[in-house]
C-alpha positions in Angstrom: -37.8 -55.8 45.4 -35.7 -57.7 47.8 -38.0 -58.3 50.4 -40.9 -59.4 47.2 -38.6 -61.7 45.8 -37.8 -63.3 49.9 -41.6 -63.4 50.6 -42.7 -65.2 47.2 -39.6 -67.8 48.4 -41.2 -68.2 51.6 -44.8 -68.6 50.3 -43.5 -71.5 47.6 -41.5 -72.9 49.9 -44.9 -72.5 52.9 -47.0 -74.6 49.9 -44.1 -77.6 49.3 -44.2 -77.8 53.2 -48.4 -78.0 52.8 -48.2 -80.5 50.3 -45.8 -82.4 51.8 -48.0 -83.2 54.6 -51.5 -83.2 53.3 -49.3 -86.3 50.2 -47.9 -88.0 53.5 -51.3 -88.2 55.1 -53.4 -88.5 52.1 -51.4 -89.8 49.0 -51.1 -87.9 46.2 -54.5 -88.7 44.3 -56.4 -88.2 47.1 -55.1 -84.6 47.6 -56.3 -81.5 45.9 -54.7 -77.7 45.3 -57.7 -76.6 47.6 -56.6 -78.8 51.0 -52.9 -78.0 49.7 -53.9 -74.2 49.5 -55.9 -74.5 52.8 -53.2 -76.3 54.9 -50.7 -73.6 53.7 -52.8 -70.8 54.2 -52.9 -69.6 51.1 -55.0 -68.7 48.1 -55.5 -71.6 45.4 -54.7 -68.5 43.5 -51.2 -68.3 45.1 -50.4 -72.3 44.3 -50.9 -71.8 40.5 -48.6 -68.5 40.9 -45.7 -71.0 42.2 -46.7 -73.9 40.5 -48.7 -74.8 37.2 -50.3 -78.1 38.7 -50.8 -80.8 40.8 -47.8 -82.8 38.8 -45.7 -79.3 38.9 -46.4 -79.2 42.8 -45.1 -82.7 43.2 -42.2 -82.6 40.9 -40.8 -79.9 43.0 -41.1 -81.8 45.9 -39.0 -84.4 44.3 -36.2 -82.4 42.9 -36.0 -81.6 46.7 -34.3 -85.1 47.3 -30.9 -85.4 45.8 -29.6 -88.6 44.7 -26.4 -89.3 46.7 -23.4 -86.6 46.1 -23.3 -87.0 42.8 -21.4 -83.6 42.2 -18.5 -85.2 45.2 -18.3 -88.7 42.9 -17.9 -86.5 39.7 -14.9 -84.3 41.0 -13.5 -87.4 42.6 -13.7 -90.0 40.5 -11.4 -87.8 37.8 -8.8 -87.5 40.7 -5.7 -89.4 39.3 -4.9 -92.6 41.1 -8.3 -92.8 43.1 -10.0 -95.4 44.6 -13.1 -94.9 42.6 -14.8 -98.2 44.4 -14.0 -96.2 48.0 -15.5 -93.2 46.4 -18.6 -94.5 45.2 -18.9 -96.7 48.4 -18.7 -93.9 50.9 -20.8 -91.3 48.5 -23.7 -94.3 48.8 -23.4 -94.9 53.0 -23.6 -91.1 53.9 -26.6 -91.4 52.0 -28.2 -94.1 53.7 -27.0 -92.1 56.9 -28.4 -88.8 55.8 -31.5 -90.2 55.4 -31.7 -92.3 58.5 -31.4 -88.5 60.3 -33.6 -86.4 58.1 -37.3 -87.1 58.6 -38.3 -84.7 55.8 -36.4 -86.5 53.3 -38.1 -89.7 54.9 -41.4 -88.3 54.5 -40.9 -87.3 50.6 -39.2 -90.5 49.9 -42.4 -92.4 51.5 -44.9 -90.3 49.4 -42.7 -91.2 46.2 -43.2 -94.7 46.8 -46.6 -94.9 47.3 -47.7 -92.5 44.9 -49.7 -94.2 42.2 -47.8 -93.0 39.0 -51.0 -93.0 36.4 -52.7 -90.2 34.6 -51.4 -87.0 35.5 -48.5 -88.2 37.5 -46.9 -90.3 34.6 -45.1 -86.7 33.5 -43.2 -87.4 37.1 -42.1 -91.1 35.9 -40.5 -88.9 32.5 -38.7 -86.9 35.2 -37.3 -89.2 37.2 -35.9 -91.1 34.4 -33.9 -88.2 33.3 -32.6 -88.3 37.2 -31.8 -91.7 37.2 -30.3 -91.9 33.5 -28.0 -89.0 34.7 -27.3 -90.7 38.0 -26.7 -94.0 36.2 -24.8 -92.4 34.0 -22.5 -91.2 36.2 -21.9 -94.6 38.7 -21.2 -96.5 34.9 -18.7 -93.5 34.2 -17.2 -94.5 37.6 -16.9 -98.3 37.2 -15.8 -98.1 33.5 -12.6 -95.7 35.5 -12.2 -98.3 38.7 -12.1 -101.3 35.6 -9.3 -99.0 33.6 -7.6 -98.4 36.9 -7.3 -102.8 37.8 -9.7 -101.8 41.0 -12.9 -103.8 39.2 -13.2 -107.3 38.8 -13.5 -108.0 35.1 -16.7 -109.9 34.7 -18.7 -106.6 35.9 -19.6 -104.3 32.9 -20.1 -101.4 34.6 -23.7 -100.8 33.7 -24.4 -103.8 35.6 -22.5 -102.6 38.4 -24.2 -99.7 38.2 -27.7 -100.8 38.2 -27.0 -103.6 41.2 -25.7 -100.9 43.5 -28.8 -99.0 42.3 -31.2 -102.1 43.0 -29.8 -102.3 46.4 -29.8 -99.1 47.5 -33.8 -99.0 46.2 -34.7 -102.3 48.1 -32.8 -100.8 51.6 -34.7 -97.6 51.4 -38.2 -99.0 50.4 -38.5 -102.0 52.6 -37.1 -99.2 55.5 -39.3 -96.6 54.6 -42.5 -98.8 54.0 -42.3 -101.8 56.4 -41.9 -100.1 59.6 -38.3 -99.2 59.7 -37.3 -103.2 61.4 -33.6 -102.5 60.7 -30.8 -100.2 61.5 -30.6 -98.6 57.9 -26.8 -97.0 58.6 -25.4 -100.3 60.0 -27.3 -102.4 58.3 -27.3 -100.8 55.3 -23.6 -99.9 55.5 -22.6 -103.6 56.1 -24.8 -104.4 52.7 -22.8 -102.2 50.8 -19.6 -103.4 52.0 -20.7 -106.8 51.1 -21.5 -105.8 47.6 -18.3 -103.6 46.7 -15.9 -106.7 47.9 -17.6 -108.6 45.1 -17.0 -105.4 43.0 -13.6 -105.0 43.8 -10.5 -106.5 42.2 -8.3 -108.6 44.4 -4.4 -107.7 43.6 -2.7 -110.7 42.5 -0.5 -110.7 45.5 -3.4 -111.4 47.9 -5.1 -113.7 45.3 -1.9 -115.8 45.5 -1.8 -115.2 49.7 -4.9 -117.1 50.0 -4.2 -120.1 47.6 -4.0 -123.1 49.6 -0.4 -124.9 49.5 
């Protein structure tokens, strides 16, 4: 049973590696089940075993991507006396550099934005709303705790907050991903985000006063 169970693992996983690169090189509309089921090696049979459809197949491909350490800002943000703005900050930049070194991710991060979201694939668009609600969910649960704890500056809500860091993090990856990588993403991107969380972060009144001119 064991060995069943490990070699119906390695077929799904044989197809989501197939698809993978028949979306990359084709796009997603122009692909069927039978060029998936032929660059895996595999039955069309064996794809509808794994996966009910096109829009199943493609779903599971994006589930593969994780939005950045959501389950590390969770457990720390509740950490009494954190710097939730560090946190959040350093959760986002290993993300930018964990994509910058994993060219699979790159590859199903490309497809996603070029896949043409009509039709069939506008069941993906339901799901990755429920991934970004619960994402955006959390990043406003952690700005609403930096503005209790003094470490956001007041005119943010955190919802805004939220969805800028969100918007920035979507325009780095895209125009990287799409344009012909022209930037250092990591140092780049890292030196984005550290612009952004000093206009995030609250300055203590000490410093404020510090940098008052005479």
């Amino acid at each position: 049973m064991r060995r069943t169970k490990a070699d119906a693992e390695a077929t799904r996983q044989n197809i989501l590696s197939a698809a993978e690169r028949m979306f990359y090189k084709k796009g997603v509309p122009n692909t069927t089940l039978e060029e998936v089921a032929k660059e895996a090696g595999v039955t069309r049979g064996a794809i509808y075993w794994h996966f009910a459809n096109k829009t199943d197949l493609f779903l599971a491909l994006y589930e593969a991507v994780p939005l950045p350490h959501e389950d590390m800002i969770a457990r720390e943000i509740e950490t009494e006396a954190a710097d939730t703005l560090a946190i959040v900050e350093s959760a986002t930049s290993d993300w930018l550099a964990t994509l910058a070194a994993d060219e699979q991710r790159q590859r199903i991060l490309a497809i996603m934005l070029r896949c043409d979201y009509d039709n069939d694939m506008s069941a993906v668009l339901v799901r990755q709303r429920e991934i970004e609600e619960r994402h955006d969910a959390l990043l406003e649960l952690a700005f609403a705790r930096a503005l209790d704890r003094g470490q956001l500056q007041e005119h943010w809500a955190p919802p805004s907050a939220a969805r800028a860091l969100r918007w920035m993090m979507m325009g780095l990856c895209t125009e990287w991903l799409l344009f012909g990588r022209r930037f250092d993403l990591v140092a780049e991107g890292r030196e984005a985000l550290q612009r952004l969380f000093a206009g995030f972060r609250r300055v203590p009144a000490c410093c404020a006063e510090k940098k008052t001119p005479a």
